[in-house]
C-alpha positions as CSV (number, residue, x, y, z in Angstrom):
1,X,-25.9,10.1,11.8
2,X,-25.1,9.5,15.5
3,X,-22.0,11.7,16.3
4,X,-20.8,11.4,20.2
5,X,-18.0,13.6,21.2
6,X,-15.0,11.9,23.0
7,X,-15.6,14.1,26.3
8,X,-19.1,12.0,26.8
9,X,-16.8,8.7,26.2
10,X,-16.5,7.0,29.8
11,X,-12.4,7.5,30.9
12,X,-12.8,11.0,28.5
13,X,-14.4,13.1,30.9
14,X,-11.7,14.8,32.4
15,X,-8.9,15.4,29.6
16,X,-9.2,18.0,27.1
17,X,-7.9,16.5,24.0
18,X,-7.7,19.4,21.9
19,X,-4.6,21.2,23.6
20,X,-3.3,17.8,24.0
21,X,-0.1,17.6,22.0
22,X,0.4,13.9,20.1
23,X,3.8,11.9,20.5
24,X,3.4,8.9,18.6
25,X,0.4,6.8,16.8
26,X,1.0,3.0,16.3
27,X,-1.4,0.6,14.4
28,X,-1.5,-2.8,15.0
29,X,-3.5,-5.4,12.9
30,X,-5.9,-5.6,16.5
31,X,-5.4,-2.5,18.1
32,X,-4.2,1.4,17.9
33,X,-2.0,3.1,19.8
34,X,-2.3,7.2,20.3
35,X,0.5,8.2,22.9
36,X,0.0,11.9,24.1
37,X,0.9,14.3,26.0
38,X,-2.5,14.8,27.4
39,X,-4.3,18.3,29.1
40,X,-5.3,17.0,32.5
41,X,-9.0,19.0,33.5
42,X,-9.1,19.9,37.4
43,X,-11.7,17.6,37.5
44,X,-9.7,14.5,36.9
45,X,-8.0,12.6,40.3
46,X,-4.5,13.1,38.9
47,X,-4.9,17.1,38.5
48,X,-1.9,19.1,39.2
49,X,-1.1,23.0,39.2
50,X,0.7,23.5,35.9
51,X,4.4,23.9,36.1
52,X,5.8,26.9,35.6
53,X,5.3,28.6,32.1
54,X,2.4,26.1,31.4
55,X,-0.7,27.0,30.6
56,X,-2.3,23.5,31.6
57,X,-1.8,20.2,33.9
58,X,0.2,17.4,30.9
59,X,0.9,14.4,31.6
60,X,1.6,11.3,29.4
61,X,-0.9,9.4,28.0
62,X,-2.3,6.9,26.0
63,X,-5.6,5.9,24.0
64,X,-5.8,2.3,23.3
65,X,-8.4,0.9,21.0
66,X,-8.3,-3.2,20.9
67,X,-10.0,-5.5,19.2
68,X,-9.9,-3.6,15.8
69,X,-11.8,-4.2,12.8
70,X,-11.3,-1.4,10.4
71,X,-8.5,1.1,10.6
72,X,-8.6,3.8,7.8
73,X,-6.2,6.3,7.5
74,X,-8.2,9.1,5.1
75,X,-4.9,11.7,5.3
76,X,-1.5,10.5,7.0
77,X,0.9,13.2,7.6
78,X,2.8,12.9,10.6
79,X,5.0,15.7,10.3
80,X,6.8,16.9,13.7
81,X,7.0,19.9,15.3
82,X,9.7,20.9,17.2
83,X,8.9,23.3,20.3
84,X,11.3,25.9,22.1
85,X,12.3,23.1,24.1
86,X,13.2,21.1,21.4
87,X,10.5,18.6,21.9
88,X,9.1,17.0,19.2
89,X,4.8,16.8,18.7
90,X,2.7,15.8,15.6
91,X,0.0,18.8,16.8
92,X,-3.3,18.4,18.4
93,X,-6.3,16.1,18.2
94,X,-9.0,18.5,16.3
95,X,-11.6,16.4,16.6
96,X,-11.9,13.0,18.0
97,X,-15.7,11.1,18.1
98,X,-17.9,8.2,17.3
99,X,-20.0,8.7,14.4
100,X,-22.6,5.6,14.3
101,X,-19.9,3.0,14.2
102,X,-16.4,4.6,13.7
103,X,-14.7,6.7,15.8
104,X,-13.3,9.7,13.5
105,X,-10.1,11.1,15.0
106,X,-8.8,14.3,13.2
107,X,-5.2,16.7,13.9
108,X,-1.8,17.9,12.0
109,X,-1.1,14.6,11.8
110,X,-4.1,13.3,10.0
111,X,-7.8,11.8,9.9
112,X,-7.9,8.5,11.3
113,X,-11.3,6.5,11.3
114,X,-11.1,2.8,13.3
115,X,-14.1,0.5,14.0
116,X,-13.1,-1.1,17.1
117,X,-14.1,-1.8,21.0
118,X,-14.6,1.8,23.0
119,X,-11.0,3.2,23.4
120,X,-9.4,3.5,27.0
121,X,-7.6,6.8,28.1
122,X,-5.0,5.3,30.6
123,X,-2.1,8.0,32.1
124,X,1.5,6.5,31.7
């Protein structure tokens, strides 16, 4: 079993998904949508100092995977979380990769497996 880690995933380099908070997942009969609010690593162009009381650089995000083939949903839970702000979240990504020819996407929220093109990270 091939397993690559979404980091080593070109456009993954510089976000760290795992303190990234999800805000919405959409599928599509072609594509799936993963809107974030992503962690932004000092590495990546668009790298600011956190705001005040932040541990980490957010900014809004979104994973895009097109030209689906298979989208699985192994647990769907999608419950939200309401912060002090009173902002809602469905939790982290746990664990997002490629495994041979899936990519297995895990959080709160659920495990997602999709066979599909390489997802894009774009900043919204």
């Amino acid at each position: 079993m091939k397993k690559i880690h979404y980091y080593q995933l070109p456009g993954f380099e510089q976000v760290y998904l795992e303190d990234s908070y999800v805000l919405d997942i959409k599928t599509h009969a072609n594509s799936v949508d993963i809107f974030l609010e992503a962690v932004l690593t000092e590495k990546h162009p668009q790298y600011t100092f956190p705001k005040q009381n932040e541990q980490y650089c957010y900014r809004n995000a979104h994973i895009y995977f097109s030209n689906v083939e298979e989208v699985n949903w192994a647990e769907k839970s999608m419950i939200p979380y309401e912060d002090a702000n009173s902002e809602v979240d469905y939790g982290n990504i746990d664990e997002f990769c490629l495994v041979d020819e899936y990519y297995h996407i895990t959080g709160d929220w659920g495990v997602l497996n999709i066979v599909s093109s390489a997802p894009t990270f774009d900043l919204l």
